[in-house]
N, C-alpha and C positions, 0 to 999 in steps of 0.2 A: 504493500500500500504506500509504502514512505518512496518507493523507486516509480512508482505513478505518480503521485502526489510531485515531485520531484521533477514529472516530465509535461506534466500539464494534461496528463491522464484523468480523464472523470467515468464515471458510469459501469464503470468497470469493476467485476465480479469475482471476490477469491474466496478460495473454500481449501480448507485444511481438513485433511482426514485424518485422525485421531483414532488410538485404538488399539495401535501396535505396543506400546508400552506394559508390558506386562510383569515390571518386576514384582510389584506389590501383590501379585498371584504363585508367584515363587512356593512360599511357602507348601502351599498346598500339595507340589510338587517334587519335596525334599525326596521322597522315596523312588522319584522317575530316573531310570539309566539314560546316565551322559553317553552321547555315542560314540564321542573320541577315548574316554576312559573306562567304557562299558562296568561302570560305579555308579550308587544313587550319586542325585547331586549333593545330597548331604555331605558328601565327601569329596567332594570338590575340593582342591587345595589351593587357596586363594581367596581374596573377598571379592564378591561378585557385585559389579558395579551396572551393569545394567539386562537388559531382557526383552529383545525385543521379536514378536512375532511375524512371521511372514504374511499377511493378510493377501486377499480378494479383490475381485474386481469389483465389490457389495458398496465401500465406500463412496469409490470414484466414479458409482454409477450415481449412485442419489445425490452426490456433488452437481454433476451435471444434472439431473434433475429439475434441481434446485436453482438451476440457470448461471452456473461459475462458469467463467470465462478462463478464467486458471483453477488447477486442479493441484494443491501441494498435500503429498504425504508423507505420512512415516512408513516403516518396511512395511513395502509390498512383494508380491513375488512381480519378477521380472515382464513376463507375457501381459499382467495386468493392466498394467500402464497403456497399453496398445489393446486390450481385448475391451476394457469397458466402453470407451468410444463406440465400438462397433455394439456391443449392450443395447449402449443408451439409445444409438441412430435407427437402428434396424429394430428396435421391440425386443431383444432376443430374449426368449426365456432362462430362467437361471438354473433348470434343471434340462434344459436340451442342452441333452449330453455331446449328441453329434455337431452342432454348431461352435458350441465352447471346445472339443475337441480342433476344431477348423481353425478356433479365434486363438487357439494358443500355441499352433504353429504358426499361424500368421506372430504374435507376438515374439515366440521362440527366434524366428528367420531377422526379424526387428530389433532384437534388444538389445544388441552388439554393436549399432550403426552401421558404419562401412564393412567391418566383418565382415556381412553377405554380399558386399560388392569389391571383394579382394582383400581389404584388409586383413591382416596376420593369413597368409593363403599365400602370397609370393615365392617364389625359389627362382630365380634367375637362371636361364636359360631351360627350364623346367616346368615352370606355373609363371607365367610372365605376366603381370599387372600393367596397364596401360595407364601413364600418369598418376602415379600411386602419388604423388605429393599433390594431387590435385582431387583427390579422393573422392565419389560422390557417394553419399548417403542415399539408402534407400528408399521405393516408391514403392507401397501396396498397392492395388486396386483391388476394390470386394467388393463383391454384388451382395446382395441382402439374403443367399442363400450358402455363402461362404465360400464361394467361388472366388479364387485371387490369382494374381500372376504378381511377381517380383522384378522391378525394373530400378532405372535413374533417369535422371536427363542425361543427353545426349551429349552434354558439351563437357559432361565434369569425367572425373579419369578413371580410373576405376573398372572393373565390368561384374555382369550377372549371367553366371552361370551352372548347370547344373552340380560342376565340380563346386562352385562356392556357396549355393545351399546348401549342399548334401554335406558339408565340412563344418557348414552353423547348426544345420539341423541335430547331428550327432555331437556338437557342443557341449559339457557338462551335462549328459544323457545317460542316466543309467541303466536304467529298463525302456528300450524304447515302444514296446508294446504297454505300459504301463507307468508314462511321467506322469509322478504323484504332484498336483501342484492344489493351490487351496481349492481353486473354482472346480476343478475336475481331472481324471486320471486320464490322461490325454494318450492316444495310441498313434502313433509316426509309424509301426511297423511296416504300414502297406503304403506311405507316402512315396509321392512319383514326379521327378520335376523335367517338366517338357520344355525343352528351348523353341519359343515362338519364333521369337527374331532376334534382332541382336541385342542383349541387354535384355531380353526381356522373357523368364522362365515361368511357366504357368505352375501350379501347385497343386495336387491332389491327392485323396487318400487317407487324410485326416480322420481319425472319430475321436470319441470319446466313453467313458462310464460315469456311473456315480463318482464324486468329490469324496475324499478321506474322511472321517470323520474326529482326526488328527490335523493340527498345523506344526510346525516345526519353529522351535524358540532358538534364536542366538544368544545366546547369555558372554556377554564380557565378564571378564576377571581379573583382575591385578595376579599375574601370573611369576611375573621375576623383570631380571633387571639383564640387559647383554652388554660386555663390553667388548670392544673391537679395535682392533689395530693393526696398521698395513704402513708397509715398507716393502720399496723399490727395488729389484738389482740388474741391473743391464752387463752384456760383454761376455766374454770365455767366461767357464763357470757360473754363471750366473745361476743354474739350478740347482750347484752345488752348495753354493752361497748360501741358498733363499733356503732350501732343507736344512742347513745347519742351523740359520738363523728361528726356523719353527722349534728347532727339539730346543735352542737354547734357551726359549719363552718356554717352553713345557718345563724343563726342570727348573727353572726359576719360580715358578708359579708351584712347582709342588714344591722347594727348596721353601719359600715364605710361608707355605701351609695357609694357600689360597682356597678358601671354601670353594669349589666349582661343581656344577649337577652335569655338565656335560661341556665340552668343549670341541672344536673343530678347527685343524690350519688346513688354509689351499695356499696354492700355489696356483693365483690365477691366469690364466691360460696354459695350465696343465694340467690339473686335477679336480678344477673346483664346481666345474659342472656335474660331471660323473664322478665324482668321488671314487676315483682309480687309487687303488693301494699298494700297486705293484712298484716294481721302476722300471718299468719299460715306456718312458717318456722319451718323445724324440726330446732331440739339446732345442729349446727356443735361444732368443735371443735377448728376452728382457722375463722377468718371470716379478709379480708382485705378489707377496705375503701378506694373507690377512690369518688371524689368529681371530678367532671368535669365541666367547664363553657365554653361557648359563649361570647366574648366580642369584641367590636370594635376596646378598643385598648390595644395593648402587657402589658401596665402598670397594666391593671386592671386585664389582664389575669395571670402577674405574682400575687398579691395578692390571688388568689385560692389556690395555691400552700404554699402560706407562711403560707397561716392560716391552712394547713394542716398538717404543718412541727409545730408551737406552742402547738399541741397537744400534743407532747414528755411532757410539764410540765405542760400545761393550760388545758391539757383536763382529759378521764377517766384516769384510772389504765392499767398499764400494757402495754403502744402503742407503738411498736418499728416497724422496716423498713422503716422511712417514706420518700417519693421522691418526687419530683415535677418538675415539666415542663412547658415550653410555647412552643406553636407551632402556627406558621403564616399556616392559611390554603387558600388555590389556589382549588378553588370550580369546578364543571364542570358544564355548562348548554349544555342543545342540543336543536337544531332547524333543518332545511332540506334548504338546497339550491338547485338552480336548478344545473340538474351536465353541465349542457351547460358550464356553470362559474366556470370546473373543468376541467384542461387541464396536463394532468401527460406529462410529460417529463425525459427523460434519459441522463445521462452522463456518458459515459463509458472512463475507465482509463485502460491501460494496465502498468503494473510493465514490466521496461526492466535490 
């Protein structure tokens, strides 16, 4: 309202959908299994600072409703955001299953932006992107029986094709005969993407079932503290260097009787993607050392860092760059509530 207000915006309609905040229902759910620690949450090790549920398209449909020109909410699920539209326009019922199964592949193909018009798809001389710094964002078209084809304009860089759905579509998809999402358990099994013309794939094959009778909670938590430190080594040796220089951070660090829960040195552009443990590393010619640690508390997380910064004069030959950091980390766990115990609500403001 104040960035309208601001721009000489009147008449204009915002609505907040409320609803996702669920910590103050926690309780109820002390004895529910965390999925990452497969423990109630009662035992969760950390203090847990927030709880927020993935909601429906239920809010953002009676927002518009309600005549919002703007639609802001708290966690929704992803398809949402693109399925209620279609809701609100077309009538759609909120138990045709088939249609909602339609509306959240259409939102699935959406929620990524460029994603389904090249974006993260590229490999050079292999999956070739036309204009990929010129990127265009995707165009649904949907008929009111959920008919759609996936395009862009013409002139932005990018393209649409069945290779670049079919790589959003299987996007974070774990059962594809059964995505569990709030609105509905959405079935992609039998979907089929036809290139009309150019840039432009038609979509079919979509259903749907009944909606879960579960939502899924992300619960943050004050989890620990990481500290980090990275230094340089370019020239001959260079990877013999940057090894040495990790074990001498390791026995310093158990030498001061540093609390740590877990630690990890790469050796980036050698090992630090696939954490390779061997040495059968080709020689590079520059290799940088990061040392990473786990600790309970900030104190101990800043010592990683210091002992990585003493390498300038304590350690091998030749270490320059060197940086470090602490950082307090807010963990996620997820469990499933009943959505009964999820009640979205609207607020709508008008700018006058």
């Amino acid at each position: 309202m104040e960035i309208a207000r601001k721009n000489g915006i009147s008449g204009l309609k915002i609505a907040a959908v409320l609803g996702d905040d669920v910590l103050a229902k926690l309780e109820q759910y002390q004895d529910t299994e965390v999925w990452e620690t497969r423990r109630p949450l009662r035992e969760l090790d950390g203090q847990v600072v927030s709880a927020n549920v993935y909601m429906g398209s239920q809010g953002i449909v009676e927002a518009l409703r309600q005549g919002a020109d703007i639609v802001i909410t708290g966690r929704v699920a992803d398809p949402a955001i693109f399925m209620a539209p279609l809701i609100y326009e077309f009538g759609w019922s909120m138990d045709d299953w088939d249609l909602l199964g339609k509306g959240t592949v259409i939102g699935h193909l959406l929620e990524c932006g460029g994603q389904v018009t090249g974006g993260y798809y590229g490999e050079p001389g292999k999956k070739d992107v036309p204009s990929p710094d010129r990127l265009g964002f995707p165009i649904v078209e949907v008929t009111e029986d959920g008919d759609f084809f996936v395009t862009k304009v013409a002139e932005a860089g990018g393209l649409v094709t069945p290779h670049t759905c079919t790589e959003q579509l299987i996007y974070e998809i774990h059962d594809p005969a059964n995505y569990l999402t709030p609105d509905v358990v959405a079935d992609f099994s039998k979907v089929t993407f036809t290139q009309e013309e150019q840039d432009k794939v038609r979509v079919a094959g979509a259903t749907g079932k009944p909606c879960p009778q579960t939502l899924k909670v992300s619960v943050g938590y004050k989890d620990c503290f990481i500290g980090d430190g990275e230094i340089s080594y370019g020239g001959p040796g260079c990877l013999e260097r940057a090894r040495l220089a990790g074990d001498i951070v390791l026995k310093r660090l158990e030498l001061r009787r540093i609390p740590i829960d877990e630690i990890k040195v790469d050796l980036i552009g050698v090992n630090s993607v696939y954490w390779k443990t061997d040495k059968s590393y080709s020689v590079p010619d520059e290799v940088r050392l990061r040392v990473s640690a786990r600790t309970r508390e900030r104190s101990a997380a800043a010592r990683i860092g210091e002992e990585v910064e003493t390498l300038y004069t304590n350690g091998p030959a030749g270490g320059c760059g060197a940086t470090k950091a602490v950082r307090e980390i807010v963990s996620v766990a997820s469990l499933l509530i009943d959505r009964d115990d999820v009640t979205p609500t609207v607020v709508l403001k008008e700018v006058e």
